[in-house]
N, C-alpha and C positions, 0 to 999 in steps of 0.2 A: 395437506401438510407441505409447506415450503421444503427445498432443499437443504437449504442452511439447518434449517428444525431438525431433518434425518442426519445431516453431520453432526449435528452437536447431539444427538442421541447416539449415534455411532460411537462419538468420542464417551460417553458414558461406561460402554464395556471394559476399557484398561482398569478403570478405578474399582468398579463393583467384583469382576475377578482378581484384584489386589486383596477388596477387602473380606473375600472369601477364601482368600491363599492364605494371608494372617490369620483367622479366627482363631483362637486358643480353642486349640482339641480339650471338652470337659470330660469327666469321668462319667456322670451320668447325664443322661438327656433333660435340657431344661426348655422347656417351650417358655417363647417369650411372648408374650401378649403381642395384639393386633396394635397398640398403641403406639410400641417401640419398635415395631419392625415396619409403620408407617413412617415415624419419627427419622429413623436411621433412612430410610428410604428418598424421603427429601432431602433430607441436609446430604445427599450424596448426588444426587440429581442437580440440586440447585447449586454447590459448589463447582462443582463439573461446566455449568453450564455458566456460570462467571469466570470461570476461569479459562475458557476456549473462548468467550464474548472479549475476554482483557487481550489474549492472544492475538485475534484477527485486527488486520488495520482500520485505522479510524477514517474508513472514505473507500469510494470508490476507486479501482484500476482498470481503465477502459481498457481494452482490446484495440490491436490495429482497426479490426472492420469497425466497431463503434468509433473509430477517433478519424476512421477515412484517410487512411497514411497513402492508399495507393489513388488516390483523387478519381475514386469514380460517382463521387456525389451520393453514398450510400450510407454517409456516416448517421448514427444513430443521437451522439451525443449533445445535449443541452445546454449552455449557459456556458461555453467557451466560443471564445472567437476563431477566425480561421487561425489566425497567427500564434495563439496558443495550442491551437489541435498540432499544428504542426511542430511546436514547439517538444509537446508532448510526446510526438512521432520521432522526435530527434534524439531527445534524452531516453525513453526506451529502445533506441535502436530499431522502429520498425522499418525506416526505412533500408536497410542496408541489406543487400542481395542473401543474407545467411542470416539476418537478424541476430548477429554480433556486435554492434558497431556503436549500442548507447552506452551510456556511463554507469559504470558497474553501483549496484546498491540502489538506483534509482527504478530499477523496474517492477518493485514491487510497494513504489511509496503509491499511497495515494495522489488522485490527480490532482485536489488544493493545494498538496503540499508543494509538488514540481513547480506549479506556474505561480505560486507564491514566493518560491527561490530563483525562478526566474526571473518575476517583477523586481524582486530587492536586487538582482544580479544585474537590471538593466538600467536601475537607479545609480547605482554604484558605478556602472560603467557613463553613465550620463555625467556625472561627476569628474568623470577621466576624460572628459571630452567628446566622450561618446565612441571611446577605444575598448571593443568588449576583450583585446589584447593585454590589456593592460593588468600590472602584476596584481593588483586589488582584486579584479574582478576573474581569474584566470589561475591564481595560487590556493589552492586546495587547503594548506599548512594557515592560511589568514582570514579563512570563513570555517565557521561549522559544519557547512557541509560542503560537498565538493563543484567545483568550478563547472559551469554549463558550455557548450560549444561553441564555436564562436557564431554570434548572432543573435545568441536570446532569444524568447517570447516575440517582442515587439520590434525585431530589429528589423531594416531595410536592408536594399542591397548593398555588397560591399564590406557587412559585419560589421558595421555602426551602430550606434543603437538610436532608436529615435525615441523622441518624449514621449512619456505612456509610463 
């Protein structure tokens, strides 16, 4: 059994002692068939477990050692380039001596979703000349979500951004 499997069985107990703290106290004892106390059984299982499945994010959130923030060539992760692993190391803050220092509300998105606001954040600053300073790409209040540091995913030295 996967570990996810035993959390989401974990999370099963809150509901099933809710639905044994409500029961309506009867007068007299009525045994309910094996049919409905299977019935009730799923549909409290399977709700439970859509409903912790909607909860969890839609994507992976690497870890410093998987994403290699301290460059010791140990990283685990797949299908990013260096310039986004580190991009990624920036916006969660792993680089920084206390691991304070990313952009708050970002550390627990998925990793498509960073370096896809990234990408649009290096577009947009491509647009301004390639100024990731610039109020477009830097004003939190003129995008959905908030402004990346300066330098971006694909940026060169300097805080430019280059085409990409």
């Amino acid at each position: 059994m996967s570990s996810q499997a035993g959390w989401d069985l974990y999370h099963l107990a809150p509901p099933v002692l809710v639905l044994l703290a409500v029961q309506v106290p009867r007068r007299a004892f009525v045994r309910r068939g094996r049919l409905a106390r299977t019935v009730a059984t799923i549909l409290t299982v399977t709700a439970t477990l859509l409903v912790t499945a909607q909860a969890a994010p839609a994507g992976k959130v690497s870890t410093e050692g998987e994403l290699d923030c301290a460059g010791f060539g140990d990283g685990t992760v797949k299908g990013l380039s260096e310039a986004e692993k580190k991009f990624l190391c920036e916006v969660r803050g792993y680089n920084s001596f206390y691991g304070d220092g990313g952009i708050e509300g970002w550390q627990d998105a998925p990793d498509w979703v960073v370096v896809t606001q990234g990408h649009h954040l290096c577009r947009v600053a491509t647009r301004h000349g390639g100024d990731t300073g610039a109020p477009a790409v830097r004003d939190p209040g003129a995008r959905a979500r908030p402004a990346v540091p300066r330098g971006g995913p694909v940026a060169g030295a300097g805080g430019r951004a280059e085409a990409g």
